[in-house]
mmCIF file as gemmi writes it, N, C-alpha and C atoms, coordinates in Angstrom:
data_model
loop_
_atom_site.group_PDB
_atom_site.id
_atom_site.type_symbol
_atom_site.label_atom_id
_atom_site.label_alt_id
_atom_site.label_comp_id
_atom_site.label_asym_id
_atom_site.label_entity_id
_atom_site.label_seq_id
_atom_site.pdbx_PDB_ins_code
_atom_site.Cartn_x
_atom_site.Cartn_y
_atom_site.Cartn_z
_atom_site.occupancy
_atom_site.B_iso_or_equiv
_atom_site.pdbx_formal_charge
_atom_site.auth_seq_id
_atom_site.auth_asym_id
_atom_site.pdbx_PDB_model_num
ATOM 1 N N . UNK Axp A 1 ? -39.186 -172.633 33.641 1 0 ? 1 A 1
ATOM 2 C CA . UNK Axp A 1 ? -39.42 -173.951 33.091 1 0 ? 1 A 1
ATOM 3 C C . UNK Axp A 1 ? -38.682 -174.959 33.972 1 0 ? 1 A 1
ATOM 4 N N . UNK Axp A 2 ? -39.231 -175.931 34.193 1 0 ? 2 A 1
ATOM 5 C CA . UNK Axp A 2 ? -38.653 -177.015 35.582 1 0 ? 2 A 1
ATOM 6 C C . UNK Axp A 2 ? -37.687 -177.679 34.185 1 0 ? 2 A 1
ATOM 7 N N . UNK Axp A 3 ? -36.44 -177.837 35.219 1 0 ? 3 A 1
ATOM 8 C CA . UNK Axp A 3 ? -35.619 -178.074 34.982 1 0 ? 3 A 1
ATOM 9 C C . UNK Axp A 3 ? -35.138 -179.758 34.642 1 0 ? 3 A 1
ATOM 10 N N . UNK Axp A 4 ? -36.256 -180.609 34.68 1 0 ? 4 A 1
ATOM 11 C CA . UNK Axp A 4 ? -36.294 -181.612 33.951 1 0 ? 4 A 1
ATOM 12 C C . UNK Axp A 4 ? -36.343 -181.683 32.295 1 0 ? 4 A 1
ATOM 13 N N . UNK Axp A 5 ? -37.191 -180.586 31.621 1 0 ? 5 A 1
ATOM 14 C CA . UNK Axp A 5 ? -37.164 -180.617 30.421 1 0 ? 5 A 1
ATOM 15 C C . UNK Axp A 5 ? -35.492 -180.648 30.134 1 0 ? 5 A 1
ATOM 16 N N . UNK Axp A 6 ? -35.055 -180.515 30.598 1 0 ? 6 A 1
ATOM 17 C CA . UNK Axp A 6 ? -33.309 -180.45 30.063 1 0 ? 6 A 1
ATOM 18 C C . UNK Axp A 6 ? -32.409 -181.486 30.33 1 0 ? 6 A 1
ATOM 19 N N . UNK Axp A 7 ? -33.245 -182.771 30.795 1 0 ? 7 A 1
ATOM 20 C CA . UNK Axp A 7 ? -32.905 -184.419 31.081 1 0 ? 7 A 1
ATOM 21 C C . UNK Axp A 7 ? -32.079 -184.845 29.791 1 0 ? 7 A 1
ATOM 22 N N . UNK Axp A 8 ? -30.558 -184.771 29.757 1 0 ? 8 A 1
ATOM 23 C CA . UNK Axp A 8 ? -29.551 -185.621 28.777 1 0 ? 8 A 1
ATOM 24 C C . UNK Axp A 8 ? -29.493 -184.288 27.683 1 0 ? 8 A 1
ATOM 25 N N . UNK Axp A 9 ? -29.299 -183.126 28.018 1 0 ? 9 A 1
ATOM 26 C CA . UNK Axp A 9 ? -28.269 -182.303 27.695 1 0 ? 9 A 1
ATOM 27 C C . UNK Axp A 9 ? -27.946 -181.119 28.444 1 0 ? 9 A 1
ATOM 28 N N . UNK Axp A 10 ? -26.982 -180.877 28.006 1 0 ? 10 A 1
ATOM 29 C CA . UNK Axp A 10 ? -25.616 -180.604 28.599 1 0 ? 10 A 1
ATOM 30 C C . UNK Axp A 10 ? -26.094 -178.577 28.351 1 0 ? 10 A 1
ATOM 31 N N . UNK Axp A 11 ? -26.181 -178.899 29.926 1 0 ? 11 A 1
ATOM 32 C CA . UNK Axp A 11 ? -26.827 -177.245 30.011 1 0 ? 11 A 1
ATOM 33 C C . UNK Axp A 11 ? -25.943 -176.289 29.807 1 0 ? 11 A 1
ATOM 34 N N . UNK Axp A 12 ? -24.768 -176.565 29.659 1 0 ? 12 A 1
ATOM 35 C CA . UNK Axp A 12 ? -23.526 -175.633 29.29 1 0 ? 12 A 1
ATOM 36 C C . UNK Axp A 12 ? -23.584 -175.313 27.793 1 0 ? 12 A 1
ATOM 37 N N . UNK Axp A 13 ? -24.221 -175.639 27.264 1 0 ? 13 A 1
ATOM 38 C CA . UNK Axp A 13 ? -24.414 -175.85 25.531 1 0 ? 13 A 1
ATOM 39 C C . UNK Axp A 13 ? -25.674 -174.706 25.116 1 0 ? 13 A 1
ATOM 40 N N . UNK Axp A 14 ? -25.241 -173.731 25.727 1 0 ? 14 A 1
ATOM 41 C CA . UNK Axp A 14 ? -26.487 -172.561 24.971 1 0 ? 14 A 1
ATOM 42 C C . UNK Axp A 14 ? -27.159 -172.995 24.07 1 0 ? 14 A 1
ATOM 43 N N . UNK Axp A 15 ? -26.543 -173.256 23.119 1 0 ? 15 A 1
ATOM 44 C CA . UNK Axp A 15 ? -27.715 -173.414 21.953 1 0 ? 15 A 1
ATOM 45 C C . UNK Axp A 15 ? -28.079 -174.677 21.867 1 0 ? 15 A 1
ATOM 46 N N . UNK Axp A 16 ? -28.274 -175.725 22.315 1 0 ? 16 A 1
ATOM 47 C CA . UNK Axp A 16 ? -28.699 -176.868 22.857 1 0 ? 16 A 1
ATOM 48 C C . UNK Axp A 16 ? -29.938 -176.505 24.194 1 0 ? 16 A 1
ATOM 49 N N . UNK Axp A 17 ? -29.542 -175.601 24.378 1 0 ? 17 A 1
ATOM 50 C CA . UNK Axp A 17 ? -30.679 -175.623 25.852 1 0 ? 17 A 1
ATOM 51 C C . UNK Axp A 17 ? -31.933 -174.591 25.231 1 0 ? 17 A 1
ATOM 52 N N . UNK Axp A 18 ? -31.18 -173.571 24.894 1 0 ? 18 A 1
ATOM 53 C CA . UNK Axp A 18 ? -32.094 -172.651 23.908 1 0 ? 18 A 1
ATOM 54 C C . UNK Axp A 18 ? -32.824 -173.715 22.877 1 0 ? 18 A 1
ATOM 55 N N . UNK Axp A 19 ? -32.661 -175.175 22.106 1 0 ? 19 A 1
ATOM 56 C CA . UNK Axp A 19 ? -33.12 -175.513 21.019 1 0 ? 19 A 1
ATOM 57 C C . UNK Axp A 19 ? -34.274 -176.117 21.515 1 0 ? 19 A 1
ATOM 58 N N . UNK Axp A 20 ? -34.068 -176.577 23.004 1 0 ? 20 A 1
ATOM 59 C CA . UNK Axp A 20 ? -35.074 -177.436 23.989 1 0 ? 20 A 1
ATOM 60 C C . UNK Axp A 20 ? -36.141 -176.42 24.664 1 0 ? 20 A 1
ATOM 61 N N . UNK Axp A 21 ? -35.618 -175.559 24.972 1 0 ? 21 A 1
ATOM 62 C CA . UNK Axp A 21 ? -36.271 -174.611 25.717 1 0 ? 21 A 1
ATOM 63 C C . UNK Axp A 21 ? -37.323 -173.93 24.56 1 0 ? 21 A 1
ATOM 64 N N . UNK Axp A 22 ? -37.063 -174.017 23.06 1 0 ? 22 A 1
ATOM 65 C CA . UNK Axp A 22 ? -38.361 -172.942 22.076 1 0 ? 22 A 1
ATOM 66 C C . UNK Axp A 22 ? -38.658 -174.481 21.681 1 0 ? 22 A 1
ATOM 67 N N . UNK Axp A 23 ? -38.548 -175.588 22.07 1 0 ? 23 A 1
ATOM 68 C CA . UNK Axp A 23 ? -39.321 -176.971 21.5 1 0 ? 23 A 1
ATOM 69 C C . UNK Axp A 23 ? -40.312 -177.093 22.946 1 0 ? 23 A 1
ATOM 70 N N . UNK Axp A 24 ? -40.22 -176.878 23.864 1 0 ? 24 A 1
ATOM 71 C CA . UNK Axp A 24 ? -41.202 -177.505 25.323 1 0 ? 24 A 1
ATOM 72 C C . UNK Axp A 24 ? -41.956 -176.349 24.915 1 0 ? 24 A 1
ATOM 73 N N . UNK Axp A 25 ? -41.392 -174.821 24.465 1 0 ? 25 A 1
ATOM 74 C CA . UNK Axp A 25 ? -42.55 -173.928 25.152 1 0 ? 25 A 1
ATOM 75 C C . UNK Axp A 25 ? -43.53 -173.581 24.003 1 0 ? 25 A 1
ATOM 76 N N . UNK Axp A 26 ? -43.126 -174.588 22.192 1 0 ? 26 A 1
ATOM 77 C CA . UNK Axp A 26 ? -44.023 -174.824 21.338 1 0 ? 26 A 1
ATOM 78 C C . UNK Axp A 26 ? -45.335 -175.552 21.926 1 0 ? 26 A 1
ATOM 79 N N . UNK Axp A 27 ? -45.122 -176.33 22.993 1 0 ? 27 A 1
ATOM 80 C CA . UNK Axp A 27 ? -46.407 -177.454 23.678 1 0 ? 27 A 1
ATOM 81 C C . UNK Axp A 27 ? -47.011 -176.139 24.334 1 0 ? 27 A 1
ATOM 82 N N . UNK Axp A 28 ? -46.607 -175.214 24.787 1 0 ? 28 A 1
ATOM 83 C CA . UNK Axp A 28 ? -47.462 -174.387 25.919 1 0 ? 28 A 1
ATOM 84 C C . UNK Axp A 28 ? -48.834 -175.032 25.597 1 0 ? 28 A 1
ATOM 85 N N . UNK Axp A 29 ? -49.687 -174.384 24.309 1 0 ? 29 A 1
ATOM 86 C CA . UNK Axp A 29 ? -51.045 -174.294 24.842 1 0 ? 29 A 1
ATOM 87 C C . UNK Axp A 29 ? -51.591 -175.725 24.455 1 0 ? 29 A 1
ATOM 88 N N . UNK Axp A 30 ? -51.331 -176.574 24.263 1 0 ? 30 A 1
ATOM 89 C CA . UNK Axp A 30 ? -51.369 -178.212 24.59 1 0 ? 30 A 1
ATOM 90 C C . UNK Axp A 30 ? -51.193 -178.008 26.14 1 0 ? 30 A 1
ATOM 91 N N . UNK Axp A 31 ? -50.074 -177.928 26.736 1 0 ? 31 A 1
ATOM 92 C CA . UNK Axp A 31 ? -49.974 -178.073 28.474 1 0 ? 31 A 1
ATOM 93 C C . UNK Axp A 31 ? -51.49 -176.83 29.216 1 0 ? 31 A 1
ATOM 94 N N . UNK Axp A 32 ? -51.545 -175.956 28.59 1 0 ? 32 A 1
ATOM 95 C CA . UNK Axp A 32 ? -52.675 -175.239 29.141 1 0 ? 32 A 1
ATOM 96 C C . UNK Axp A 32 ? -53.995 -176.455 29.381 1 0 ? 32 A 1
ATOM 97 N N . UNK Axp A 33 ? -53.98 -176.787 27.914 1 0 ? 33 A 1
ATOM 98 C CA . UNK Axp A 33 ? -55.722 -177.919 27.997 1 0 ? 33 A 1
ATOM 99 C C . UNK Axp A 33 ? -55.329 -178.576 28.654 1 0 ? 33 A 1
ATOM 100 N N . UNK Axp A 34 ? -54.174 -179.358 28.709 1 0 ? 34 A 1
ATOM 101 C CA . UNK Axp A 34 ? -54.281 -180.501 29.479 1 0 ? 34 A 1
ATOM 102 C C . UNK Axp A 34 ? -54.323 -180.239 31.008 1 0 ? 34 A 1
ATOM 103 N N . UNK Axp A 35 ? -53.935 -178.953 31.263 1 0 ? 35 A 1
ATOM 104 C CA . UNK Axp A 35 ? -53.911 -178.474 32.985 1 0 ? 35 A 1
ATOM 105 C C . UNK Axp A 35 ? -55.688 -178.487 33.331 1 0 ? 35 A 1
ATOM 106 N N . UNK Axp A 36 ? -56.175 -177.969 32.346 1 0 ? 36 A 1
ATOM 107 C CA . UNK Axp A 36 ? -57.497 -177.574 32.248 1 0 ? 36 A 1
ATOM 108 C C . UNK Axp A 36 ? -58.285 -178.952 32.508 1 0 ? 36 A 1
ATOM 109 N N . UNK Axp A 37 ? -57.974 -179.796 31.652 1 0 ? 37 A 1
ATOM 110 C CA . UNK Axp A 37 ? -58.742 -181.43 31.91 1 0 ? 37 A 1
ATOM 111 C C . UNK Axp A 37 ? -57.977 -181.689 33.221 1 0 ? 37 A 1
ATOM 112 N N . UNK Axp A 38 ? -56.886 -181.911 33.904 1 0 ? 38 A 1
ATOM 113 C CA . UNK Axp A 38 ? -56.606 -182.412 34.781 1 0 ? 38 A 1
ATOM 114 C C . UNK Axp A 38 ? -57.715 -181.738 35.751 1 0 ? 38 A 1
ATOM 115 N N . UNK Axp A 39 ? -57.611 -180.482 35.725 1 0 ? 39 A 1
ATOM 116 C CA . UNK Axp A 39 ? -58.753 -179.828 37.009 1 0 ? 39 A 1
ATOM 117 C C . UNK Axp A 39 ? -59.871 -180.55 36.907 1 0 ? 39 A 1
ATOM 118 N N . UNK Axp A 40 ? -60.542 -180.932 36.048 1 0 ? 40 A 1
ATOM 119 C CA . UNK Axp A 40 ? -61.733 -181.456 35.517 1 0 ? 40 A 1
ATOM 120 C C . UNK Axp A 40 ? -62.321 -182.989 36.231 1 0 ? 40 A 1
ATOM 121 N N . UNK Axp A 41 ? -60.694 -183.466 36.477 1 0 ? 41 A 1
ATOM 122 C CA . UNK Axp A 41 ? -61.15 -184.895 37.221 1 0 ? 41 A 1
ATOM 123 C C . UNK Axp A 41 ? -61.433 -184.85 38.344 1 0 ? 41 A 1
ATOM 124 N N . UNK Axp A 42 ? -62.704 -185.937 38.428 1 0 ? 42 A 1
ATOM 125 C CA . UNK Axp A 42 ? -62.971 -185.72 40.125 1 0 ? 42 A 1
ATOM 126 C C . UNK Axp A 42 ? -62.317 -186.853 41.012 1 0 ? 42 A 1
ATOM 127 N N . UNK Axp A 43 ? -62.4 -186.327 42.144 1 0 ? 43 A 1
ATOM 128 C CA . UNK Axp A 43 ? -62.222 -187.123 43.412 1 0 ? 43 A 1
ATOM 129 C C . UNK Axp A 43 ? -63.683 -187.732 43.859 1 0 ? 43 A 1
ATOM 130 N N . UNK Axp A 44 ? -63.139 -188.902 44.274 1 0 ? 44 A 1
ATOM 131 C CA . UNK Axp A 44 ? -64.276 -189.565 44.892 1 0 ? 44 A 1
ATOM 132 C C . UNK Axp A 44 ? -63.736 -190.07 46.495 1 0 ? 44 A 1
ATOM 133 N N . UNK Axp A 45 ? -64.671 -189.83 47.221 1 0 ? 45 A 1
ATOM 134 C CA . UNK Axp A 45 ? -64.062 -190.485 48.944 1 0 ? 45 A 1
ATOM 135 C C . UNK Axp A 45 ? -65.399 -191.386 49.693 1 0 ? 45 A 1
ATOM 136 N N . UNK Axp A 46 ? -65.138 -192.446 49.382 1 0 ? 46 A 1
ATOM 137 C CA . UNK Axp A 46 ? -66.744 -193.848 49.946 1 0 ? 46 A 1
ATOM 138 C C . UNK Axp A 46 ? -65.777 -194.331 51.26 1 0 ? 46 A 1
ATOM 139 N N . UNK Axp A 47 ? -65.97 -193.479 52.203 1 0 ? 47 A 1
ATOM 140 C CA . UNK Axp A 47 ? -65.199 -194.352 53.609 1 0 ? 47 A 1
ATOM 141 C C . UNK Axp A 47 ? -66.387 -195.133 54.098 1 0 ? 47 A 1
ATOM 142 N N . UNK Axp A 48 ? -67.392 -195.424 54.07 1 0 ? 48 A 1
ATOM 143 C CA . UNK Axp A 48 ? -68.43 -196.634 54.069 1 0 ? 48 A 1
ATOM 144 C C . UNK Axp A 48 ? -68.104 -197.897 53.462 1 0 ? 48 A 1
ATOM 145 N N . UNK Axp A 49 ? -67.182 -197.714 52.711 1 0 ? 49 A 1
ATOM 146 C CA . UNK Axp A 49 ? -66.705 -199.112 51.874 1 0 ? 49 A 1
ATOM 147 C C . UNK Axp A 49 ? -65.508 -199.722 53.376 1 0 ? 49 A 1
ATOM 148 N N . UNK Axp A 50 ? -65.612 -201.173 52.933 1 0 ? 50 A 1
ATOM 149 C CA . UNK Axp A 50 ? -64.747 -201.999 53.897 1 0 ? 50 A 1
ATOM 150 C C . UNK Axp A 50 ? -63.391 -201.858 53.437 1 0 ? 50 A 1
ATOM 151 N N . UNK Axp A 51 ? -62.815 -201.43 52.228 1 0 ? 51 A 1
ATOM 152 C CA . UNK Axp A 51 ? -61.825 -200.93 51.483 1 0 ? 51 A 1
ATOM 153 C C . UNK Axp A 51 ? -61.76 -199.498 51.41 1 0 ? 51 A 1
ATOM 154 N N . UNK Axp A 52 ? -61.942 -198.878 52.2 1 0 ? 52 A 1
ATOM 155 C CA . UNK Axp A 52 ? -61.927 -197.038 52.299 1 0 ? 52 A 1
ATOM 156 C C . UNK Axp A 52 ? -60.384 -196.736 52.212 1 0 ? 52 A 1
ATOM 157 N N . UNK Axp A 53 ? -59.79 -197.399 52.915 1 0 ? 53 A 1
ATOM 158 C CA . UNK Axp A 53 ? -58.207 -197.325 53.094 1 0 ? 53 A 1
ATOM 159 C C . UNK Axp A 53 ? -57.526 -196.993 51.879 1 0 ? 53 A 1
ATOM 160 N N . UNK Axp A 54 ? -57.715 -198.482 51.16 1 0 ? 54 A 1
ATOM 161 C CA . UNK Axp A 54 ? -57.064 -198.601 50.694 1 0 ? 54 A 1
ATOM 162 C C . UNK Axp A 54 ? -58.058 -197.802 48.803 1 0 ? 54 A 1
ATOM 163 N N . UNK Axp A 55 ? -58.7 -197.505 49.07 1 0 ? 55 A 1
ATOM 164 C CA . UNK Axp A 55 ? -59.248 -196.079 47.725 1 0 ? 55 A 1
ATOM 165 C C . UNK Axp A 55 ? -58.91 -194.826 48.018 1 0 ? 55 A 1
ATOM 166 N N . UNK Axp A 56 ? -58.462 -194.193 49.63 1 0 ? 56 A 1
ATOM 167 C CA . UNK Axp A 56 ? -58.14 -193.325 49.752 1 0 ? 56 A 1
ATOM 168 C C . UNK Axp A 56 ? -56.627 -193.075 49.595 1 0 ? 56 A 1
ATOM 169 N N . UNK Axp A 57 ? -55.602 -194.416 49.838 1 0 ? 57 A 1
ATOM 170 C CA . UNK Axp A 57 ? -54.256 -194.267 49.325 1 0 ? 57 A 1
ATOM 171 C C . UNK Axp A 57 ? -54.048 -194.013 47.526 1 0 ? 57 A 1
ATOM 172 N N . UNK Axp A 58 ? -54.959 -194.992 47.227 1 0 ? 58 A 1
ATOM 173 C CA . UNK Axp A 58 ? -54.866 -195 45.665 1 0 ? 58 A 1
ATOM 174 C C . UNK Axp A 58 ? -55.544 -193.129 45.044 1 0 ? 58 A 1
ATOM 175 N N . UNK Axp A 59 ? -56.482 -193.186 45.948 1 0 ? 59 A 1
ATOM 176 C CA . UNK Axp A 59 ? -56.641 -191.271 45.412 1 0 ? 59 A 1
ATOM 177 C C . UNK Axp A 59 ? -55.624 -190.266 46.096 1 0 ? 59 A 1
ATOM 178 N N . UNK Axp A 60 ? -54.814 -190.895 46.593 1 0 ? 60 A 1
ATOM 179 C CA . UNK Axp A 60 ? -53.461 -189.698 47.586 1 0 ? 60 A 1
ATOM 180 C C . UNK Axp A 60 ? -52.52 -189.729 46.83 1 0 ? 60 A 1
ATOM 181 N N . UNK Axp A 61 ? -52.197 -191.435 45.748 1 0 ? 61 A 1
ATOM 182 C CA . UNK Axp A 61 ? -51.31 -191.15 44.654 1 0 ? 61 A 1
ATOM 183 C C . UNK Axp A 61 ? -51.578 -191.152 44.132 1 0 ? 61 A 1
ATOM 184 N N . UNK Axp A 62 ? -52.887 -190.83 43.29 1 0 ? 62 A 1
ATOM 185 C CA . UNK Axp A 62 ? -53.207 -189.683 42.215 1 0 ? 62 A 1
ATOM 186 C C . UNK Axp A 62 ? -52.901 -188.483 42.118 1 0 ? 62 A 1
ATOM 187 N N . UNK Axp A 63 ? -53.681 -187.799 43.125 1 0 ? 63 A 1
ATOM 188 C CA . UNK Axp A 63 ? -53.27 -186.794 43.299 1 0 ? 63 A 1
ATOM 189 C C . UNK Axp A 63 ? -51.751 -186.484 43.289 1 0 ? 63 A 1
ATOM 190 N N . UNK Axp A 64 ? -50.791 -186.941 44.139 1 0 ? 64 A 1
ATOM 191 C CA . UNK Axp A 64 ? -49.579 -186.613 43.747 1 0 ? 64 A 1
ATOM 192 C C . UNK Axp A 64 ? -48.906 -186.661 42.334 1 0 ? 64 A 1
ATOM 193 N N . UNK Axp A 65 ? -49.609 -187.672 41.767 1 0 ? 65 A 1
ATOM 194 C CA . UNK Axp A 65 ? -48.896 -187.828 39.989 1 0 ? 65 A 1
ATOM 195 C C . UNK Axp A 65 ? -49.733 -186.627 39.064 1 0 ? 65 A 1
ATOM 196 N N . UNK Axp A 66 ? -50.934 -186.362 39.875 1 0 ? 66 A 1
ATOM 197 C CA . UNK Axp A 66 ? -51.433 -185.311 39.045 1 0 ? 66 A 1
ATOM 198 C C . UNK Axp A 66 ? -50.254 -184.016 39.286 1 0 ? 66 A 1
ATOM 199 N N . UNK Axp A 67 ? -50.153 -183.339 40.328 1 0 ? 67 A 1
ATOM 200 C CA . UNK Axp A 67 ? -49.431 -182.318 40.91 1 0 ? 67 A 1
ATOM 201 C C . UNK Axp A 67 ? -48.618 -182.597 40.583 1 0 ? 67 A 1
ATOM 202 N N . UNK Axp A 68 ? -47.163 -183.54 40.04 1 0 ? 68 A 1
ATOM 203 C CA . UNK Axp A 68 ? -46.156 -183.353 39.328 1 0 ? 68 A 1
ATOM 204 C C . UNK Axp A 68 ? -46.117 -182.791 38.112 1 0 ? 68 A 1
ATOM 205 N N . UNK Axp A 69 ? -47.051 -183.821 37.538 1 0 ? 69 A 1
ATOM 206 C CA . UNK Axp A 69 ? -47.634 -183.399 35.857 1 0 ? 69 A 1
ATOM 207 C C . UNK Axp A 69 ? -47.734 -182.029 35.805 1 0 ? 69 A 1
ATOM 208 N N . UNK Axp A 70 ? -48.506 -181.813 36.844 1 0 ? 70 A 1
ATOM 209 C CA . UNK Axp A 70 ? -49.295 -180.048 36.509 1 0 ? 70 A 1
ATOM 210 C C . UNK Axp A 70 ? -47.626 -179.091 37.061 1 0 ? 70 A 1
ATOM 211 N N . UNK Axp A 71 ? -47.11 -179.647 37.946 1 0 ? 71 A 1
ATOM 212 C CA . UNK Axp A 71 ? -45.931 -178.665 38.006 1 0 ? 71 A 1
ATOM 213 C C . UNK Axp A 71 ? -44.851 -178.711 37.057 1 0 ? 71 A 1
ATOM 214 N N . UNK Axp A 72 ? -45.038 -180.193 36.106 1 0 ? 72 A 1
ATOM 215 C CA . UNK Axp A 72 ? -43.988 -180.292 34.987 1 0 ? 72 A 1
ATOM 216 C C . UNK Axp A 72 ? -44.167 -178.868 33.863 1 0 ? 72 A 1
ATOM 217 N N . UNK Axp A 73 ? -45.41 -179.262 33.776 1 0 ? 73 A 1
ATOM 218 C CA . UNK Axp A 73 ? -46.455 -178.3 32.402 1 0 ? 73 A 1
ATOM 219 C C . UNK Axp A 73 ? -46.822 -177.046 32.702 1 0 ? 73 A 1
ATOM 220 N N . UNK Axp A 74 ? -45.684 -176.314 33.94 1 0 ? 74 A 1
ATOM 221 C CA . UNK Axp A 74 ? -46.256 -175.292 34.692 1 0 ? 74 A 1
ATOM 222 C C . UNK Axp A 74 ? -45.01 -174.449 33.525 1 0 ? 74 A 1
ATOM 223 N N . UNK Axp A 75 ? -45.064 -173.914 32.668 1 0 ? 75 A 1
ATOM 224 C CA . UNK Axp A 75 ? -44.134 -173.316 31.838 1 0 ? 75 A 1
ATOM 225 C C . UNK Axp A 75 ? -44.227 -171.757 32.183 1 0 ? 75 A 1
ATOM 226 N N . UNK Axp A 76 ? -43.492 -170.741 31.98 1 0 ? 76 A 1
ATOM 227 C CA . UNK Axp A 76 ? -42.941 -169.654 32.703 1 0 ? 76 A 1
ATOM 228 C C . UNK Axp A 76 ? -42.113 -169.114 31.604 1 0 ? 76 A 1
């Protein structure tokens, strides 16, 4: 489990990390669908447009905010 779910407590606190750790991995199969819809979105690439540039930056940080998400919700 990425080690953000544990943002503002105190990982020395077993049972504090254990209370976080069976609360994120209650979402598992919520994070499954939602991995599932993320695959689902498409990409689009119109380099014929006079603005190609700048739709292909805006789909490069998509993609990257997607791939965080999906590595947040990557539970283990």
């Amino acid at each position: 489990m990425n080690s953000k779910w544990y943002k503002g407590i105190d990982t020395k606190d077993e049972k504090a990390k254990e209370k976080r750790t069976k609360e994120v991995m209650s979402y598992k199969s919520a994070f499954v669908e939602l991995d599932d819809l993320l695959k689902e979105k498409p990409q689009t690439r119109e380099y014929e447009l006079p603005s190609w540039s700048h739709k292909q930056a805006d789909i490069n940080g998509y993609n990257q905010a997607i791939r965080e998400v999906k590595e947040l919700i990557k539970l283990k």
